[in-house]
C-alpha positions as CSV (number, residue, x, y, z in Angstrom):
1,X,-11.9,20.9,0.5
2,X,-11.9,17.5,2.6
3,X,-10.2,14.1,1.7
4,X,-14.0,13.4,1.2
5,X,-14.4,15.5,-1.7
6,X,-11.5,14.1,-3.4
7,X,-13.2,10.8,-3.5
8,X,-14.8,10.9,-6.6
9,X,-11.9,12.3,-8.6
10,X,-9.8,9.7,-6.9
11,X,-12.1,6.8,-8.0
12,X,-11.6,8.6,-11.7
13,X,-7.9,8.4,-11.4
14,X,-8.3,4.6,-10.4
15,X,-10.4,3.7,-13.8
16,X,-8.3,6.0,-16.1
17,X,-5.2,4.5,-14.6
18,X,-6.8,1.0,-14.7
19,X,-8.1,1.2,-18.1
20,X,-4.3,2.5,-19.2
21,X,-2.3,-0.6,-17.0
22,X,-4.0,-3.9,-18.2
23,X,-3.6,-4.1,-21.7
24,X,0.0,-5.2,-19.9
25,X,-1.0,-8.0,-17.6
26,X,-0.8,-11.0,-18.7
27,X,0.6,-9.6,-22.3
28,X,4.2,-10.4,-23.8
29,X,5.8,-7.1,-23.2
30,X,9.4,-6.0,-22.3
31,X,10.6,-5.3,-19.1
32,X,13.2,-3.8,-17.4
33,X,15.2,-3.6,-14.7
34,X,15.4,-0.1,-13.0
35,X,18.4,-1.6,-10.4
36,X,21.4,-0.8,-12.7
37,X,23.0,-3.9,-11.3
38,X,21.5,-4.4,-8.0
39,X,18.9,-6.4,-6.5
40,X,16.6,-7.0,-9.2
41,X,14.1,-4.0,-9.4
42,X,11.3,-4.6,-12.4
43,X,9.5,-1.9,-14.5
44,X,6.7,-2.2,-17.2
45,X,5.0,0.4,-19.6
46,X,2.4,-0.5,-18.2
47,X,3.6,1.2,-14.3
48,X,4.8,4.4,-17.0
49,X,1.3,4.6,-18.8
50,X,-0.8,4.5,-15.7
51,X,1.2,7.2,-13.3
52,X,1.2,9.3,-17.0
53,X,-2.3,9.1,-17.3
54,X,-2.8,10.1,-13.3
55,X,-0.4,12.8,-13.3
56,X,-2.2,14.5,-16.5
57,X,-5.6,14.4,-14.4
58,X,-4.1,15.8,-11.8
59,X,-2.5,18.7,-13.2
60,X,-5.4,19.5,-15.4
61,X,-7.8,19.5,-12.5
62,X,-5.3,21.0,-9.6
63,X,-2.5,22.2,-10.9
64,X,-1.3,23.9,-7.2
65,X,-1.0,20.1,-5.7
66,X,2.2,18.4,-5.3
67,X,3.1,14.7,-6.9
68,X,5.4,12.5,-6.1
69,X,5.2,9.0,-7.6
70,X,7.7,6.1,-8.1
71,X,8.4,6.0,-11.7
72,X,8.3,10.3,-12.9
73,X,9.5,11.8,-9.4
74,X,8.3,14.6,-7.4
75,X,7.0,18.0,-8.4
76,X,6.0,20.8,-6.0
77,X,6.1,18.6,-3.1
78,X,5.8,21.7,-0.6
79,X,2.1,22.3,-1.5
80,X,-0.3,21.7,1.2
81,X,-1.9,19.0,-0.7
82,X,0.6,15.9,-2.7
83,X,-0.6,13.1,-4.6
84,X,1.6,10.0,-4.1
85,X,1.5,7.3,-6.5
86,X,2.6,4.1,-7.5
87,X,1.1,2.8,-10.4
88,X,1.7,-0.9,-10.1
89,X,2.8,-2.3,-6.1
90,X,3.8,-5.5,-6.8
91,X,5.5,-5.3,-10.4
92,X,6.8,-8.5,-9.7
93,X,3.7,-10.2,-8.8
94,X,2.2,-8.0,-12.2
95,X,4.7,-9.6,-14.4
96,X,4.5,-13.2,-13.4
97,X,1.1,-12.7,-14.1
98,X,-0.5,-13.1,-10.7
99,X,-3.2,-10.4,-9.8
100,X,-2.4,-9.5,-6.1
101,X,-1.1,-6.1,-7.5
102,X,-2.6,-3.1,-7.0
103,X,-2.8,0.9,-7.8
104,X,-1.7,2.5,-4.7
105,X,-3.7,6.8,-4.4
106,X,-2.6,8.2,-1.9
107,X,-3.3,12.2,-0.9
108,X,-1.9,14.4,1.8
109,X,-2.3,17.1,3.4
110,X,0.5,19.3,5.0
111,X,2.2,15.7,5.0
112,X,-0.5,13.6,6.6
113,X,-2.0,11.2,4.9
114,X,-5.7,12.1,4.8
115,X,-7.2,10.1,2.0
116,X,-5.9,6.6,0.1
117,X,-7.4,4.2,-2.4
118,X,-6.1,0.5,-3.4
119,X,-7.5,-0.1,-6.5
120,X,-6.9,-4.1,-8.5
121,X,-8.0,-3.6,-12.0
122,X,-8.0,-7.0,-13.0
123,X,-10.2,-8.1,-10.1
124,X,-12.3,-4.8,-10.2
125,X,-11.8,-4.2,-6.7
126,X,-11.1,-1.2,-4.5
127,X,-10.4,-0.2,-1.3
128,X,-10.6,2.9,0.2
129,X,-10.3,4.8,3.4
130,X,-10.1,8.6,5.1
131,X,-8.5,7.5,8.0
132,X,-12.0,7.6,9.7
133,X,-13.9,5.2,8.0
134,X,-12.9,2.5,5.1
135,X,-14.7,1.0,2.4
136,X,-14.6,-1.7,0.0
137,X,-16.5,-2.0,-3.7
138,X,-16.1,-5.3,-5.7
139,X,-17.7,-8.0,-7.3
140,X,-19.0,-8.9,-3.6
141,X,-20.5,-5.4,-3.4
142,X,-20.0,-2.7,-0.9
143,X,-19.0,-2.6,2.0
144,X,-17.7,-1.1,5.2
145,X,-14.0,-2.6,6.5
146,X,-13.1,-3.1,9.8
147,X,-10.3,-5.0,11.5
148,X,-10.1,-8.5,13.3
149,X,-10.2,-7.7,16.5
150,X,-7.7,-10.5,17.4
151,X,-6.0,-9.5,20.4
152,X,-4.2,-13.2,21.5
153,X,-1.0,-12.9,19.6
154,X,-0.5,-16.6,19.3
155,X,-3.5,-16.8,17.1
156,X,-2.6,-14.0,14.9
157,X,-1.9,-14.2,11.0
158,X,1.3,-12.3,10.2
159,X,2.0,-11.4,6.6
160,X,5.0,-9.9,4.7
161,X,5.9,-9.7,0.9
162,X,9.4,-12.0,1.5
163,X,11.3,-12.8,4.0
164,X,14.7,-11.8,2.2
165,X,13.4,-8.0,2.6
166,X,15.0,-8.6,6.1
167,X,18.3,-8.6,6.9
168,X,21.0,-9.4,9.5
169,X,19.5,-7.9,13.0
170,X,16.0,-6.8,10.6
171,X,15.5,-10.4,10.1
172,X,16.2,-11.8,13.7
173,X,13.3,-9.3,14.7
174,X,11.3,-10.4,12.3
175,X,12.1,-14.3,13.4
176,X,11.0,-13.4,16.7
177,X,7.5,-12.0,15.2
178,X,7.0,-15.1,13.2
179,X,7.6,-17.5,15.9
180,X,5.1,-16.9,17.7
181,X,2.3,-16.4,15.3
182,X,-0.1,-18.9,14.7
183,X,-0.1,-18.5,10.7
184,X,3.0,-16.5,8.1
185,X,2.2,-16.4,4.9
186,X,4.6,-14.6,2.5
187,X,3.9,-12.4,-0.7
188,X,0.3,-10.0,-1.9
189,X,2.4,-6.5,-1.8
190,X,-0.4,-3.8,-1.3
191,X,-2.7,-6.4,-0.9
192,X,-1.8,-8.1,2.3
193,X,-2.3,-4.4,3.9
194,X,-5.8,-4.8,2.4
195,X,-6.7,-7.9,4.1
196,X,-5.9,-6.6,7.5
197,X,-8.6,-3.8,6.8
198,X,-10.8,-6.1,5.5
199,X,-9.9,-8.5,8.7
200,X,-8.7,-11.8,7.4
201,X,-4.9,-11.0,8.7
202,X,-4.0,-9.6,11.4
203,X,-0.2,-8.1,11.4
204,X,1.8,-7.2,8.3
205,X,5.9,-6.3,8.4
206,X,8.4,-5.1,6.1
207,X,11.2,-3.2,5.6
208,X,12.5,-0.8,3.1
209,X,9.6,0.7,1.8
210,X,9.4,3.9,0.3
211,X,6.5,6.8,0.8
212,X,4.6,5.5,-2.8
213,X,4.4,2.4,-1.3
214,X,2.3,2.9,2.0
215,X,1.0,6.2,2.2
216,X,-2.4,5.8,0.5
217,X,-2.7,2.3,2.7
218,X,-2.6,3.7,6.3
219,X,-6.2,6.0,6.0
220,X,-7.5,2.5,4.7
221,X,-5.6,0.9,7.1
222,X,-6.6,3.4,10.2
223,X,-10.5,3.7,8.5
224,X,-11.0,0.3,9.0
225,X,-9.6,0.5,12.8
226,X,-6.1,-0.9,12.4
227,X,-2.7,0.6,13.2
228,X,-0.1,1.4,10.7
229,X,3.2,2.7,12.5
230,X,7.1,2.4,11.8
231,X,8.9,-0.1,13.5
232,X,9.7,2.1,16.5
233,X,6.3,3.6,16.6
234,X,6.7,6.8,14.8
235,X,5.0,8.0,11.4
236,X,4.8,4.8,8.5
237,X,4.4,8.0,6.3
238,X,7.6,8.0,5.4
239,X,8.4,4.5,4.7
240,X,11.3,2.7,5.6
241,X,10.6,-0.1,8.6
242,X,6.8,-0.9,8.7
243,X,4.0,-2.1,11.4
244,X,0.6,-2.8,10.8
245,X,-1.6,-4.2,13.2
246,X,-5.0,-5.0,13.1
247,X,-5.6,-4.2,17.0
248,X,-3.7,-2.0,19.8
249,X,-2.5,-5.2,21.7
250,X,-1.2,-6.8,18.8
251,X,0.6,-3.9,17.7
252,X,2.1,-3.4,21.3
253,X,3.3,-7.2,21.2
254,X,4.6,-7.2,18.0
255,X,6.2,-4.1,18.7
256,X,7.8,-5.5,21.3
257,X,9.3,-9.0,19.8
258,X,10.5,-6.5,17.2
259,X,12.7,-4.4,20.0
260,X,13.9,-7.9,21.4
C-alpha cells in the first residue's frame, strides 16, 4: 500500500481525534505538569483522549503497524510501517487558549517518513503532504502548497517557537541566524512549519525536539518544495536540532551561520 492510500484513513484519524480534543480548548480543565520538577512540561486530557482515540483506529484497522506517540509510548516500533503521533503540538499554546496548535500524523515506512498530516481542529484546517506533493483544505478551500521561493537571505522570515529553546553555543547559532533576517517572529509550534509549506515564512529553527514532534511535518514540508534537515544536514526524522528552509540557498546560508 502507498502513503497515498493511507490518506483517507489518516483524514479519519484527524476528525475522530479532533472531535475527541476540543471539548478541552478553551474549557476549565486541569492540567498537569509531566516535568516532575523541571522545565515546565504541560499535559491535558484532552492530548490523552485524542492519541486514545487514534491508537484504537489504528489497531483495529492495522494491527501489524508500529506507534509511537508522546503521551502512551511506543509499541512494535520495528514494523515496516509506524504511526507517530502527538495529539496536541503546542500544549502550551492549547491551554492559554490560543489556536496555533495542531494534531501532528505522521506515517513511516522502514523509518522514512512517507506520509504526514497537520490537522487544527478549531480552525478546521489541514495540511497534508507525501513528500511529493502537499495540500491544504480549510475554510479558504483547497489547495496545492508550495514554498516561497525566497532565495536573498536578508529578506527572509525566520521563525521559531522561543528563543529560550536555545542555549549557551545553541543560542549564539541561532543569534547569528536572526541577525541577519529581515523578519523573527517567535511562537505557532507545528504551525510555523505549516507556513513555510504554505509560503508566508521562509526558515524555521529549533532545538530539542523529539520524533512526534516533526516527523509528519517534513513530507508536508518536502511536498510543498521546502527542506527539512537537522542542524548539520542529516535526517530531522529523528528530532533533536532542526532546519527547515523554504529553498536550497536559504537552507545552505542558514546552514552555514549556524556552523559559525
Amino acid at each position: 500500500m502507498s502513503a497515498v492510500d493511507f490518506g483517507a484513513f489518516v483524514a479519519e484519524l484527524a476528525t475522530q481525534s479532533g472531535r475527541a480534543i476540543l471539548p478541552f480548548f478553551r474549557a476549565l480543565h486541569a492540567t498537569e505538569d509531566k516535568s516532575r520538577g523541571g522545565v515546565f512540561d504541560p499535559v491535558t486530557e484532552g492530548d490523552r483522549a485524542g492519541e486514545s482515540v487514534m491508537r484504537h483506529m489504528i489497531k483495529r484497522q492495522f494491527p501489524a503497524h508500529g506507534v509511537l506517540g508522546e503521551e502512551f509510548g511506543s509499541e512494535n516500533t520495528d514494523a515496516e510501517y509506524v504511526w507517530v503521533l502527538d495529539p496536541i503540538d503546542g500544549t502550551r499554546a492549547f491551554i492559554s487558549g490560543i489556536p496555533v496548535w495542531g494534531t501532528l500524523i505522521g506515517l513511516t515506512r522502514n523509518s522514512l517518513p512517507v506520509y504526514g498530516m497537520m490537522h487544527q481542529p478549531f480552525s478546521g484546517e489541514r495540511y497534508s503532504g507525501d513528500g511529493r506533493e502537499a495540500r491544504y483544505e480549510g475554510p479558504g478551500g483547497a489547495k496545492k502548497l508550495r514554498t516561497r521561493p525566497t532565495t536573498d537571505f536578508a529578506a527572509a522570515t525566520l521563525m521559531t517557537t522561543s528563543p529560550a529553546l536555545f542555549k549557551g553555543e545553541e543560542a549564539e547559532a541561532f543569534a547569528r541566524v536572526e541577525t541577519g533576517v529581515r523578519l523573527s517572529r517567535y511562537g505557532c509550534d507545528c504551525y510555523a512549519y505549516c507556513m513555510l509549506a504554505a509560503g508566508h515564512v521562509d526558515l524555521v529553527i529549533e532545538s530539542g525536539l523529539k520524533p512526534y514532534d516533526i516527523v509528519a511535518l517534513i513530507p508536508i514540508i518536502e511536498g510543498a518544495g521546502g527542506i527539512v534537515t537537522s542542524w548539520d544536514g542529516g535526517s530531522a526524522a529523528g528530532g533533536g536540532r532542526i532546519l527547515a528552509a523554504g529553498s536550497k540557498a536559504l537552507h545552505e546560508a542558514a546552514m552555514a551561520k549556524l556552523a559559525g
